[in-house]
Every structure is written in structure tokens, then in C-alpha cells.
N, C-alpha and C positions, 0 to 999 in steps of 0.2 A: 754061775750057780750060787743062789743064797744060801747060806746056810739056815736049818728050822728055826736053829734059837733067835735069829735078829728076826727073822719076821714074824715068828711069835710075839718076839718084846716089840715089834713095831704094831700089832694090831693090838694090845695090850694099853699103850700108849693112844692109840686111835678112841679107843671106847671107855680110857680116861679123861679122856677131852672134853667128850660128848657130842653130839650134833653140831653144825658148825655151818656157820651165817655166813649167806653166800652175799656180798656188796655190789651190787653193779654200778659201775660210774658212767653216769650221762654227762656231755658234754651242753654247759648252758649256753644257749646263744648270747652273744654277746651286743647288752644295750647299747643301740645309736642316737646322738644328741638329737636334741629336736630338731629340723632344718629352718632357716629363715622364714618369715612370712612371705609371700609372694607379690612383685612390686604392683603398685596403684597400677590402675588402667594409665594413660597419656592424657584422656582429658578431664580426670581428676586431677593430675598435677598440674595442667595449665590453668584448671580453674583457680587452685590453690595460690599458684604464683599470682595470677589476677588480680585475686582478694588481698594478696601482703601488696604489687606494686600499689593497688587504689587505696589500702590504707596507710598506704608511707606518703602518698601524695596528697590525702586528705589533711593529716598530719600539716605536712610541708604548708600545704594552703592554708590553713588555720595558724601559724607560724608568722608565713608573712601578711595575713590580713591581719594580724594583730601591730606586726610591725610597723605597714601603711598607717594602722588607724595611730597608731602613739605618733609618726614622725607626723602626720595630719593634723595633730591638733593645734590649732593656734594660740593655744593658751602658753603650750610648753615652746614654741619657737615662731615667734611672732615678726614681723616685718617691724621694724622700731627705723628705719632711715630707708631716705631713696636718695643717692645722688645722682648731680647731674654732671655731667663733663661734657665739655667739647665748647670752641670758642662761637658766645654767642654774639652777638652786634644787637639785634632788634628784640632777642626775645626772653623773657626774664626768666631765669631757672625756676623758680619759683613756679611759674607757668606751670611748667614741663613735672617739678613733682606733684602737682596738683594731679595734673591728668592722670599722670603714674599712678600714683593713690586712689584713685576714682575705680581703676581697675584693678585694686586687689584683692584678691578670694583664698582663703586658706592660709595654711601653717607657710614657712620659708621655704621648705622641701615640695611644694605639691603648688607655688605659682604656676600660674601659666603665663611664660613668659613672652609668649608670641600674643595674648591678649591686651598685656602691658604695652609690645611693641606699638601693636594696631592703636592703643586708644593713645599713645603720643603722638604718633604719626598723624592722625587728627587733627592736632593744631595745625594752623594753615601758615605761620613761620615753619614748620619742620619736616625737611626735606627725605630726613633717612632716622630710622632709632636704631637702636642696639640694647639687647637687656640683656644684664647677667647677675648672680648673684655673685653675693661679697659674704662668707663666716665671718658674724656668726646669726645679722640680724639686719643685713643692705643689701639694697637692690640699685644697681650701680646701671644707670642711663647715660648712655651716648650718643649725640644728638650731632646729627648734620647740618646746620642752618640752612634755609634758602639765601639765594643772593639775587636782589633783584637787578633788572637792566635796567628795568625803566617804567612808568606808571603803563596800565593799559585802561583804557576810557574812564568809567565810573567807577573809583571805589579799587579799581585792582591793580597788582602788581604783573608783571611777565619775568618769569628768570631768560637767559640766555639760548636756554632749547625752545625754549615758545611754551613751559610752563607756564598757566596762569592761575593764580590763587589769589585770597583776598582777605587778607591778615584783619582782623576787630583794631579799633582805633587808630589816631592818626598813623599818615605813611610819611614816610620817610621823604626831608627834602630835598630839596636838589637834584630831582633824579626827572630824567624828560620825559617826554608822553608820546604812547605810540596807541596808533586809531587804528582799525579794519573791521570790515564785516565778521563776525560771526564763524569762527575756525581757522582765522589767518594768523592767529598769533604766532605762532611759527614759523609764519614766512615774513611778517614784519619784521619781527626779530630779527631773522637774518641780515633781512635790508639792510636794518638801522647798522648791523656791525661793518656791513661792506660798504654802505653809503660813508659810514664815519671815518670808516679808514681813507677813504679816497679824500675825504677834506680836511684828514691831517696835516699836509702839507702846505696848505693856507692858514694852518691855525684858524679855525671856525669848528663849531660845534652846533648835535641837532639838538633843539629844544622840543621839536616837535614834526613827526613824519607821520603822516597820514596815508591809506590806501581806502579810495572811496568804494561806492559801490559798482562803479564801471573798471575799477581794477587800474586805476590810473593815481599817481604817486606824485606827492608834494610835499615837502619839507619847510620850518622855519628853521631861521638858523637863531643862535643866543641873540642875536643885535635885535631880532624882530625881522630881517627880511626871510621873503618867501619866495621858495625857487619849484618853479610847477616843473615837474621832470615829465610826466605825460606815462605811457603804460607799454613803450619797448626801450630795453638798453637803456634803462636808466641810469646805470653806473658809467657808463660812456659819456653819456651825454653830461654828468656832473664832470668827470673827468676831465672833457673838451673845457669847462666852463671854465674849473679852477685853473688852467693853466693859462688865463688871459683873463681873470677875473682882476687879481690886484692890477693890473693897467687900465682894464677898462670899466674899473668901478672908482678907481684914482682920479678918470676925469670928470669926475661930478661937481658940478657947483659946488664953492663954499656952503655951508655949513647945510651942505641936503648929502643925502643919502640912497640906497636904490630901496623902495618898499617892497617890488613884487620884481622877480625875474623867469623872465619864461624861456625853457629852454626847450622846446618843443620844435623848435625849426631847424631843421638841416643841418643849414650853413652859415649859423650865427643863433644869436638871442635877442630879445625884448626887454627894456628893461625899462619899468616906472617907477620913478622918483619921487620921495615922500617930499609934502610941503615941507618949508622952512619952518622952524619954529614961530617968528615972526608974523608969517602969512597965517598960519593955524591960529595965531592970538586973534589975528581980526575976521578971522570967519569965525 
């Protein structure tokens, strides 16, 4: 139970107040950050990638064709010497830098070295080349010489394999002469090594071995005699000779000699005798 008096003095107090503001509290939603843009398609970024690798490699290429073109110039790194090496005999270095020279294009950097080789190999003394450069301004040639065996007809040399080449100015002397038809170099050659070996043993030497054109095979020897060996087993048949040669070339008359020897028979040889000197004055 209230008592009058408090609730009197509480509506007393109410309607000294006055009216009274009612607030109501709303709850504001609360702002969310923006969210990310949403990613490229795939072949928007492959094109993009594209465009950066072709322009990184444009770049690159415009880099080194600036680089080729500076190490290319010949003004800034010029060929100033060519040596030559390797032991020559017949053919003059000087030759060989010539050639070298004749073939070169461009800065040190940008020779073309296999150019150089081809136009030394040219010379017909030189068997093998080799080119390389030397820092900071040489071009360093090494040269293999040919070596001859022996003259071949007119004008040309034979090496040992049955190469035949045909060097400018004189040839070289003292060296014998081998004859054949037309692609035999190679098998004369042979000959000459295996005919020469078998008349080591005599001490004789060919001056000159011939193969005709019936394929049939004759030799002079240094003295001037001539031994017709004929077109089978001619190494035999030399063979048989030299081993009853010094007996039966021992018995020739004083002051004659054997001119022609044929050894084309079996079971023995032919042998014709050069005039005397003597008799040769009065014919």
C-alpha cells in the first residue's frame, strides 16, 4: 500500500517535468570495406604476358644487333697480321699470307674462318690449312705441306697416295718420273714404292717407271738401263732378276754395260748391251 502523500508528491513532480521525449535507438548496420576487383579473364593475362615476353625480347635483340654491329666494324678491330707456321720446304710463307689476305671480309670477330681455310688450300703446294685467331689483331695459319714422290708426266707432281697437283714454277730436282694413262696415279705410285723396295738390296734406283697403255710396266734404272717387267707379277719377276743380277750383269764385256733388260720370260731374261763408247764415236 502507497501511501496519498508519495503519490501525490510523485504526480506533482511528473507535471513538473513536463512532457517527455521518448528516444528510440536504431541499430546502424555496419559498413563493409569495398571487396577486391575481380581477376582478368586467362586470356587477357596470357596476352599481357605475351606483350612483356615480345617486348623483353625485342629489347634483347636490339642489344645484341647493336653489339654484332660495333664487334663488326673493321675500323675499330681490324686484321693488322696473318701468320704462318708449319715447316715449309717448297713453299714461301709469304705465298700463303697472300692467299690468307685475299680472303678477308670484315672486323677480327666476324672472319670467316673456313673461307680463309678454302682460299689457302687453293695453293697447289698445300696439302691441309688450319685458321684460327690470335688477340688482339692475327690470324694465325697452319699449313701442312705436300710432299712429292716423284714428277708425274708434264708439269706435275704425285704425292705418295697418288695425289696429283701441279705447283706454278719450277719443280723440284732430283725427284724421278712416273708415266700412266689417265687415273692411274695411284697405282703407279704404289708400284714405284714396292718396285723400289725390292731393288734396295742391289742398291739401284728408279729414275723412271712407266705404265703404257696395254697396262704393261717398264722401268729405267739411275745408270740409264731399262728393265721391261711386262703386265703380271711384276714384283717377282724384278725380285728373280735382282737376286742373279750382280753375277750376271758382272759378266759383260769391259767397258759395256746392259742397255735394255727384259724380263718377261719364265725362266730366265734377255739382256742388250749398250755399245762401247769407242764403237759409238765411229758410228
Amino acid at each position: 500500500v502507497v501511501p496519498r502523500a508519495a503519490t501525490a508528491l510523485q504526480d506533482r513532480g511528473n507535471r513538473e517535468a513536463g512532457p517527455r521525449t521518448r528516444i528510440n535507438f536504431q541499430r546502424v548496420p555496419q559498413e563493409t570495406p569495398p571487396s577486391e576487383a575481380p581477376p582478368a579473364p586467362p586470356r587477357l593475362q596470357g596476352l599481357v604476358r605475351a606483350l612483356a615476353a615480345l617486348a623483353a625480347g625485342l629489347l634483347l635483340a636490339g642489344l645484341l644487333l647493336g653489339a654484332w654491329s660495333w664487334l663488326a666494324d673493321a675500323g675499330r678491330f681490324p686484321v693488322r697480321r696473318v701468320l704462318v707456321e708449319g715447316g715449309l720446304r717448297h713453299l714461301a710463307p709469304e705465298a700463303v699470307a697472300a692467299a690468307a689476305r685475299a680472303a678477308l671480309a670484315g672486323s677480327f670477330f666476324t672472319q670467316d674462318l673456313q673461307a680463309v681455310r678454302r682460299a689457302v688450300e687453293a695453293v697447289p703446294w698445300v696439302r691441309e690449312a688450319a685458321v684460327r685467331r690470335q688477340w688482339p689483331d692475327t690470324l694465325v695459319v697452319q699449313v701442312r705441306e705436300r710432299r712429292p714422290l716423284a714428277r708425274w708426266g708434264d708439269g706435275g707432281l704425285v704425292e705418295a697416295d697418288g695425289t696429283v697437283f701441279r705447283p706454278r714454277g719450277p719443280l723440284p730436282a732430283g725427284l724421278p718420273r712416273l708415266e700412266g694413262p689417265a687415273g692411274s696415279a695411284a697405282r703407279v705410285a704404289a708400284a714405284y714404292q714396292e718396285l723400289g723396295a725390292v731393288l734396295r738390296p742391289w742398291g739401284r734406283r728408279i729414275r723412271l717407271l712407266r705404265l703404257d697403255e696395254r697396262r704393261s710396266w717398264s722401268l729405267v734404272l739411275e745408270d740409264g738401263t731399262e728393265l721391261v717387267l711386262g703386265r703380271g707379277a711384276v714384283a717377282q719377276r724384278l725380285a728373280r732378276f735382282v737376286r742373279v743380277a750382280g753375277r750376271a750383269l758382272g759378266a759383260a764385256p769391259p767397258g759395256r754395260r746392259a742397255a735394255r733388260v727384259d724380263l718377261r720370260y719364265s725362266n730366265g731374261f734377255a739382256v742388250r748391251w749398250a755399245p762401247t763408247a769407242a764403237r759409238g764415236r765411229r758410228g
